[in-house]
Backbone as CSV, one residue per row, in Angstrom:
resi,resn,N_x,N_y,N_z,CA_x,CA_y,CA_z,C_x,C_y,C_z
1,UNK,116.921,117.348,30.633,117.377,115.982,30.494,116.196,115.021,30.627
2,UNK,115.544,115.125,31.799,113.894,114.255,31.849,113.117,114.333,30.358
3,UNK,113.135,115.368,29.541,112.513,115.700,29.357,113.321,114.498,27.469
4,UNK,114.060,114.324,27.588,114.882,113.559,25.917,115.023,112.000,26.697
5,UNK,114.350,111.870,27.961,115.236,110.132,28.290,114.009,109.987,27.545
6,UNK,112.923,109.786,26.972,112.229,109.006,26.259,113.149,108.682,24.491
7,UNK,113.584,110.200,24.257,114.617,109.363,23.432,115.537,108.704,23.637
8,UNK,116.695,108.839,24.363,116.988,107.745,24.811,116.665,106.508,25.359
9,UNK,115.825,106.124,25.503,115.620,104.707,26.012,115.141,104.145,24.879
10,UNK,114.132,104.931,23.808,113.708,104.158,22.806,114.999,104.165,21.422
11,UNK,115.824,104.990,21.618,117.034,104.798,20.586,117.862,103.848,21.209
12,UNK,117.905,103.985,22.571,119.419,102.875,22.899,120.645,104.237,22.662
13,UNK,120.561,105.179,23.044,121.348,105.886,22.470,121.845,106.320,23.778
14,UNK,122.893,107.131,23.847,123.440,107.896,25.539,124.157,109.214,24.837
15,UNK,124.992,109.641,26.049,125.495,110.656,25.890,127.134,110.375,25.595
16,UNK,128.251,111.159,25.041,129.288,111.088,24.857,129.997,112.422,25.455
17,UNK,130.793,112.394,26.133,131.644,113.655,26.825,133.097,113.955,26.161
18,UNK,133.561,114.561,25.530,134.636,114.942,24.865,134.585,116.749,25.009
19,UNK,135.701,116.535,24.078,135.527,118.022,24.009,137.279,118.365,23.595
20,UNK,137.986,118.675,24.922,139.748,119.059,24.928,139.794,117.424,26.120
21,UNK,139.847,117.805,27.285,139.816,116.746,27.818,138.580,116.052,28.928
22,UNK,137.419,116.158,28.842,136.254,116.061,29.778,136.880,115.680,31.199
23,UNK,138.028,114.632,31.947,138.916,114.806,33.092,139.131,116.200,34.005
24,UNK,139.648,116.862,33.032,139.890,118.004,33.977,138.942,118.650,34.293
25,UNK,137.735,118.340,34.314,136.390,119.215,35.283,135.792,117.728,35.895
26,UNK,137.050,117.238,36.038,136.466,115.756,37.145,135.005,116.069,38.200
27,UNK,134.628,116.856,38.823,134.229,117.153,39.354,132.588,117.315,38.461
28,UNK,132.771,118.255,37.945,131.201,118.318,37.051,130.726,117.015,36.061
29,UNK,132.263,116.464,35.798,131.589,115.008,35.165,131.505,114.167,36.144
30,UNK,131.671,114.391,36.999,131.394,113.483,38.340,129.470,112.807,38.523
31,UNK,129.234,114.783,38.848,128.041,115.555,39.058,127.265,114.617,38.060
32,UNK,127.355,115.483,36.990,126.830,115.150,35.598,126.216,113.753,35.268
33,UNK,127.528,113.007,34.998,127.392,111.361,34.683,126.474,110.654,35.931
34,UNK,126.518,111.150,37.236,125.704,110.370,38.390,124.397,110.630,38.375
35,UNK,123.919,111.855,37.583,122.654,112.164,37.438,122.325,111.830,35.919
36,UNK,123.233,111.777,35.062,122.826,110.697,34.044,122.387,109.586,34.334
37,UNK,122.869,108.467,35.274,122.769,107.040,35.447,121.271,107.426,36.203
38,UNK,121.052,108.237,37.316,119.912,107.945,37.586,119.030,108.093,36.510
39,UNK,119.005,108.476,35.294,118.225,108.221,34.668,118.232,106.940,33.710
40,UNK,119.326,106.154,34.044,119.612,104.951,33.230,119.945,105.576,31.577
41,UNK,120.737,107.022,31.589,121.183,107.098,30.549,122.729,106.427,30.457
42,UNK,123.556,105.679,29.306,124.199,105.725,29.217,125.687,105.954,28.662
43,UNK,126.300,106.380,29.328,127.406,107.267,29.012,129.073,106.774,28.893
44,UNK,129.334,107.554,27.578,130.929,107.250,27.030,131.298,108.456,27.389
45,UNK,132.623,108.349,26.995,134.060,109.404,27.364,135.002,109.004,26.311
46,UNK,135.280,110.425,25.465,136.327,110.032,24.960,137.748,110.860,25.783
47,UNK,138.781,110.269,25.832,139.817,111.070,26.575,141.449,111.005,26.520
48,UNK,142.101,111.764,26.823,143.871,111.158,26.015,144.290,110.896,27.373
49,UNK,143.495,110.452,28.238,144.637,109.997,29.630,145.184,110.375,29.925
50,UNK,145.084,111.847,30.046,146.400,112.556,30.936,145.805,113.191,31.914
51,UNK,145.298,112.600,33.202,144.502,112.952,34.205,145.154,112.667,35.418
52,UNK,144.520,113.370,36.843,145.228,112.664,37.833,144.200,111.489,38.249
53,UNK,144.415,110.531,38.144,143.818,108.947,39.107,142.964,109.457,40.260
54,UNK,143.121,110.125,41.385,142.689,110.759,41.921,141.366,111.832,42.017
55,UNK,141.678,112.468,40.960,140.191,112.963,40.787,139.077,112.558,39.644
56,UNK,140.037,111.126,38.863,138.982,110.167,38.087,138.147,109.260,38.708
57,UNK,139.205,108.534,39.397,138.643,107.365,40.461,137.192,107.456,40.458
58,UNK,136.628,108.197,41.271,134.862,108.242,41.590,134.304,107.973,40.555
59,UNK,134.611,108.743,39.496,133.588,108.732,38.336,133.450,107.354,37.645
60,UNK,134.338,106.705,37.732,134.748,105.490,37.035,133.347,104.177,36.756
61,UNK,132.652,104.022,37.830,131.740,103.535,37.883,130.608,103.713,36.846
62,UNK,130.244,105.690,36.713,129.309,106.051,36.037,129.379,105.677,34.459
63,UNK,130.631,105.543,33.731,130.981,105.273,32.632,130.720,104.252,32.164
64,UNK,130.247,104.174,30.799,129.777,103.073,29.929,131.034,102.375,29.122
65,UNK,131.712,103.355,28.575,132.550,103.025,27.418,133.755,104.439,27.508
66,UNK,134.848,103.961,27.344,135.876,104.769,27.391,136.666,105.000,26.416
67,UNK,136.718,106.502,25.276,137.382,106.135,23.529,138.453,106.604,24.586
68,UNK,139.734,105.580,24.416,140.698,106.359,25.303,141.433,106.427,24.081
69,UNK,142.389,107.608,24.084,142.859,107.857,22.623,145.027,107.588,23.149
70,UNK,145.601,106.848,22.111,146.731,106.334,22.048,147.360,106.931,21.033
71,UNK,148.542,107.901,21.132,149.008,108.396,19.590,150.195,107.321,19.191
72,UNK,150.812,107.139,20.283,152.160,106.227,19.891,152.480,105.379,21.168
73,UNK,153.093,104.620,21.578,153.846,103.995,22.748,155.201,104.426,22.824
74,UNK,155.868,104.358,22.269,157.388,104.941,22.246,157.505,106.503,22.875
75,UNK,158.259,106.578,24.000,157.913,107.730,24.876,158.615,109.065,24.342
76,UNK,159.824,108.588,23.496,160.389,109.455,23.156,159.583,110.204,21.988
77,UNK,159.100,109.578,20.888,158.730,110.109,20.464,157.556,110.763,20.636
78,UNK,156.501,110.556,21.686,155.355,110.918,22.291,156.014,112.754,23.043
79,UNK,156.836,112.104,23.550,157.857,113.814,23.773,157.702,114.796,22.833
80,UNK,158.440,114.155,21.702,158.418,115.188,20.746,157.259,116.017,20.079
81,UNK,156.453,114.879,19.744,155.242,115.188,19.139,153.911,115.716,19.939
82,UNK,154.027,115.920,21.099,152.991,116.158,22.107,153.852,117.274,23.464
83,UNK,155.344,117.138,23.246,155.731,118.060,24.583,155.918,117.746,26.053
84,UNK,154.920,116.301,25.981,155.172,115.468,27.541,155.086,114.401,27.275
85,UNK,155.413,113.432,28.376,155.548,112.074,28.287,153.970,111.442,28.108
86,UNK,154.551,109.768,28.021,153.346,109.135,28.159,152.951,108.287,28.777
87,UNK,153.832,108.528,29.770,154.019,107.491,31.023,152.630,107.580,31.900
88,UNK,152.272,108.875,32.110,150.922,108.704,32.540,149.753,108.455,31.922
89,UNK,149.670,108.775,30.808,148.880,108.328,29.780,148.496,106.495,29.773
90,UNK,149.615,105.759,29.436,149.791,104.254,29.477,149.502,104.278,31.063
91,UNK,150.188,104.486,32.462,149.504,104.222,33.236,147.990,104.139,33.957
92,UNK,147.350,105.124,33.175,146.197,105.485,33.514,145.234,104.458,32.422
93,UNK,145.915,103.913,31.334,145.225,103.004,30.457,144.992,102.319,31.374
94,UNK,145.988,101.483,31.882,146.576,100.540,32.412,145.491,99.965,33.542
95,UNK,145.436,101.046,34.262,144.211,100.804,35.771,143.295,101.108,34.876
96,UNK,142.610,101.537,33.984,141.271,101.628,33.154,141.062,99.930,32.866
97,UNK,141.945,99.594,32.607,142.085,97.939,31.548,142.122,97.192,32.577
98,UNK,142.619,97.209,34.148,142.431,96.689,35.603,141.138,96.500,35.668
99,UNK,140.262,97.636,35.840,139.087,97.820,36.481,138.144,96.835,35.226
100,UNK,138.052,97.481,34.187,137.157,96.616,33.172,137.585,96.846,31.928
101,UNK,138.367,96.017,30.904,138.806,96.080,30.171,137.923,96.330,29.084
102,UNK,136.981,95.847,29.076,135.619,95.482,28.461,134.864,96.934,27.937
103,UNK,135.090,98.329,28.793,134.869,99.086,28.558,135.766,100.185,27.932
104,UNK,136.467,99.439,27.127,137.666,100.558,26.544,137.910,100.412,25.131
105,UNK,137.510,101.183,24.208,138.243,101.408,22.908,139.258,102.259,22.534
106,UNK,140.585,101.750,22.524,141.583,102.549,22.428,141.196,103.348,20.725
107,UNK,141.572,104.172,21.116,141.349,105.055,19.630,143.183,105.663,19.330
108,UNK,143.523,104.930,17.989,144.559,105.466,17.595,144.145,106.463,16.271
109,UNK,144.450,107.916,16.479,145.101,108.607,15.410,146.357,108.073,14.664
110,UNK,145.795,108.116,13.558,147.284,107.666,12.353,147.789,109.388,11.916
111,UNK,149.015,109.692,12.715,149.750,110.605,12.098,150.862,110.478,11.110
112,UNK,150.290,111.057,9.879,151.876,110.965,9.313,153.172,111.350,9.787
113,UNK,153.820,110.562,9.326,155.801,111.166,10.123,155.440,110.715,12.039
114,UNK,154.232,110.136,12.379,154.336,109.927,13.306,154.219,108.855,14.513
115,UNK,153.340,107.875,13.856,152.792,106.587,13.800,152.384,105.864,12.734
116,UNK,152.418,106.397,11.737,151.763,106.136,10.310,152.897,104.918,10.070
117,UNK,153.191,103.952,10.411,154.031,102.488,10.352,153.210,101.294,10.647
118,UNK,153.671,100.536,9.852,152.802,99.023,10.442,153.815,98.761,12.256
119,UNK,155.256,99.322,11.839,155.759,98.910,13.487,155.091,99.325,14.635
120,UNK,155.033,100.683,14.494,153.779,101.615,15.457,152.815,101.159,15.601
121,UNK,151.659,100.521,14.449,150.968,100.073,15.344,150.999,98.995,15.929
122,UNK,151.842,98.031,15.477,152.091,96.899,16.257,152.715,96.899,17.674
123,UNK,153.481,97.769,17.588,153.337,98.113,19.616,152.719,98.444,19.758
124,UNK,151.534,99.178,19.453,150.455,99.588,19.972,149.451,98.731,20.628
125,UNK,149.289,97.754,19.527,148.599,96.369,19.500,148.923,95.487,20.337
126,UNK,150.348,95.470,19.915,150.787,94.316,21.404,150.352,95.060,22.839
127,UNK,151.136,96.285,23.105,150.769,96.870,24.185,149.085,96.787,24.580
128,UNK,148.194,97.478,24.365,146.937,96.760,24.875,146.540,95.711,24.650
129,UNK,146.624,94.429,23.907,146.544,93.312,23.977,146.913,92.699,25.620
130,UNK,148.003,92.919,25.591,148.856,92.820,27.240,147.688,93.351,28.323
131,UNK,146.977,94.390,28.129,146.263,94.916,29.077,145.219,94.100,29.117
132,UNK,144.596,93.642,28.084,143.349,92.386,27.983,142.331,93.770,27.398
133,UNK,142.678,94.826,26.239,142.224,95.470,25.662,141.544,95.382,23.868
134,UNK,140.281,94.679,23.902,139.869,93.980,22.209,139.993,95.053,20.981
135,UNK,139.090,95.719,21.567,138.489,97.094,20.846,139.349,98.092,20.793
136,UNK,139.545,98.393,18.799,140.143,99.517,18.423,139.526,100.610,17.622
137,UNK,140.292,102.124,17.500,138.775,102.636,16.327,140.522,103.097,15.815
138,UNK,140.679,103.154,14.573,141.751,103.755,13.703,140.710,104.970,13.449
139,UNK,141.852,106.390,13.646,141.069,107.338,13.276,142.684,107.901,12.014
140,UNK,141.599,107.874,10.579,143.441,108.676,10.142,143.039,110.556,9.942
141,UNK,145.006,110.662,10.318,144.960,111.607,10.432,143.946,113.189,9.754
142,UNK,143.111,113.969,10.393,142.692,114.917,9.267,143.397,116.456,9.597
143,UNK,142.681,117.406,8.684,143.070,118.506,8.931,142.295,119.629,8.941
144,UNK,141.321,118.882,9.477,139.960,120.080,9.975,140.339,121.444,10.496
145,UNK,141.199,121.519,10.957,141.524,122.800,11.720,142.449,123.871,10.923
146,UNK,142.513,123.620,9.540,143.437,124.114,8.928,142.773,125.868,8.425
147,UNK,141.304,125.686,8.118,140.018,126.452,7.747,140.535,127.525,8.949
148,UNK,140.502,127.260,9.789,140.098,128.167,11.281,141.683,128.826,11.133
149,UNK,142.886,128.077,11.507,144.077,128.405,10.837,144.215,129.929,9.705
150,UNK,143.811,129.572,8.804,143.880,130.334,7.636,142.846,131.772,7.610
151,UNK,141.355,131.162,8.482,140.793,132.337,8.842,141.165,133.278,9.794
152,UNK,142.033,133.027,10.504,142.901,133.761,11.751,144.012,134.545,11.415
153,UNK,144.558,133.796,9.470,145.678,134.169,9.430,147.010,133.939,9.804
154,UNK,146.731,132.697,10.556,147.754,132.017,11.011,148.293,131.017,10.340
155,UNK,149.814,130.490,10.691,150.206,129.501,9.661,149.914,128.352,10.196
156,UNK,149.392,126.827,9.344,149.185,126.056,9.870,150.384,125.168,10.304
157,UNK,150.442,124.713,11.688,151.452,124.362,12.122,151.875,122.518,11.743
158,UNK,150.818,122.104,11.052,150.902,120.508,10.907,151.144,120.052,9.201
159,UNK,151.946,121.100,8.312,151.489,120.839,7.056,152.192,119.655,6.518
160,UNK,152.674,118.922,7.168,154.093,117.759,7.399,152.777,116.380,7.393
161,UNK,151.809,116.963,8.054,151.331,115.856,8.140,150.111,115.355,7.409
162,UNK,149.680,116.704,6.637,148.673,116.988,6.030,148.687,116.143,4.739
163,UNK,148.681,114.680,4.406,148.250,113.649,3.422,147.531,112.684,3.926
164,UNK,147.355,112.222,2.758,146.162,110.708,3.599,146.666,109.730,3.327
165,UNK,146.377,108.970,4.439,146.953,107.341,4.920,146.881,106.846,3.486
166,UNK,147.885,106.187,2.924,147.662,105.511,1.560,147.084,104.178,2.000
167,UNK,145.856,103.795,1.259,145.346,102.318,1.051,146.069,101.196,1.303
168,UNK,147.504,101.498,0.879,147.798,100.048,1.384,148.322,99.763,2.868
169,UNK,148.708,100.953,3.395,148.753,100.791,4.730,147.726,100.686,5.612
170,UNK,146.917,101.438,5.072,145.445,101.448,5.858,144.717,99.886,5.780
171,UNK,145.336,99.387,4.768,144.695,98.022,4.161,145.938,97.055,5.754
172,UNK,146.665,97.671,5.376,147.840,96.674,6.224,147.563,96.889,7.809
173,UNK,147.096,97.865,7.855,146.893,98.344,9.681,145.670,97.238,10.104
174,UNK,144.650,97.042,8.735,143.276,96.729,9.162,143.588,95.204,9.672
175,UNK,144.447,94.514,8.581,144.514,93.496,8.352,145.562,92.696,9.916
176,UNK,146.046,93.813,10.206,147.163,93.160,12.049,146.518,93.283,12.631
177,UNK,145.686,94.532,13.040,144.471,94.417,14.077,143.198,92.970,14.043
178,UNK,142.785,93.091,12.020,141.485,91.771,12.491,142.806,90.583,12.847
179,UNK,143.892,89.978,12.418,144.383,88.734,12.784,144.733,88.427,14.027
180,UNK,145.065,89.726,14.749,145.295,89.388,16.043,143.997,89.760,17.171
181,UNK,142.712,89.411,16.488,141.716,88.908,17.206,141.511,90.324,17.921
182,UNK,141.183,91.709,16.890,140.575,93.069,17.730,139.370,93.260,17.108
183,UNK,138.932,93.969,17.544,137.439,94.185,17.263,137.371,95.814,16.697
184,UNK,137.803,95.772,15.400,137.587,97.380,14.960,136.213,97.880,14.512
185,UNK,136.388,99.062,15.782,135.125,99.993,15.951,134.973,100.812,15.205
């Protein structure tokens, strides 16, 4: 790590932690990110908020920028399409958008059959708006994983969703987010 902060400092560049969920090894990103900062590297997280508060808390400080990722607000359907609620998810936005709002880009996936509505995202919108949340990144749906799928021999389980956002919605999503004053990332 000593050995790349010269690139970093002369790019302006940091590190990003993702992966499945970087949270659940709270502990090594704890580690990790605190010995990042001593080097004045700085560091994002992307993450779907389904963590315990508890073993995030500490780290909270070390973080630069947070892609916190939002599929829907409507709980029921967050059920269906995911298997659990999203009550902790939105709560855990929630104290993220407490502490510093400033550091959060909600990242919505556009699923077809699943959020893919101008209504969807407009609760979406309203809902972090409410939090004092600017910054959005629209990610539309892909199907990268379909390759790995097919090389396994397995059937792909998402083929429902497998089209692309048509232009004019994508045109219509862009256009509620810039009017109601977001900052798409």
């Amino acid at each position: 790590m000593k050995k790349d902060f010269r690139l970093f400092r002369n790019s302006g560049g940091g590190i990003t932690l993702s992966g499945g969920e970087p949270f659940l090894y709270a502990d090594f990103v704890y580690d990790f990110c605190k010995r990042l900062k001593s080097f004045s590297i700085p560091v994002a997280v992307e993450t779907c908020g389904f963590w315990d508060r508890n073993c995030v808390d500490p780290v909270i400080p070390f973080i630069d920028l947070f892609f916190f990722d939002v599929k829907v607000i409507d709980n029921e359907i967050h059920k269906r399409f995911t298997g659990c609620s999203n009550e902790k998810i939105l709560s855990n936005l929630k104290f993220l958008a407490e502490t510093d709002a400033e550091r959060i880009v909600v990242s919505i996936p556009v699923i077809p059959g699943v959020n893919d509505s101008l209504k969807a995202m407009k609760e979406t919108g309203e809902y972090i708006k409410r939090l004092g949340i600017k910054k959005v990144k629209i990610l539309p749906y892909h199907n990268y994983s379909l390759s790995k799928y097919e090389s396994l021999g397995m059937e792909y389980p998402h083929k429902e969703w497998d089209r692309p956002l048509s232009p004019l919605l994508s045109e219509e999503i862009g256009k509620y987010f810039i009017n109601n004053e977001f900052q798409i990332v």
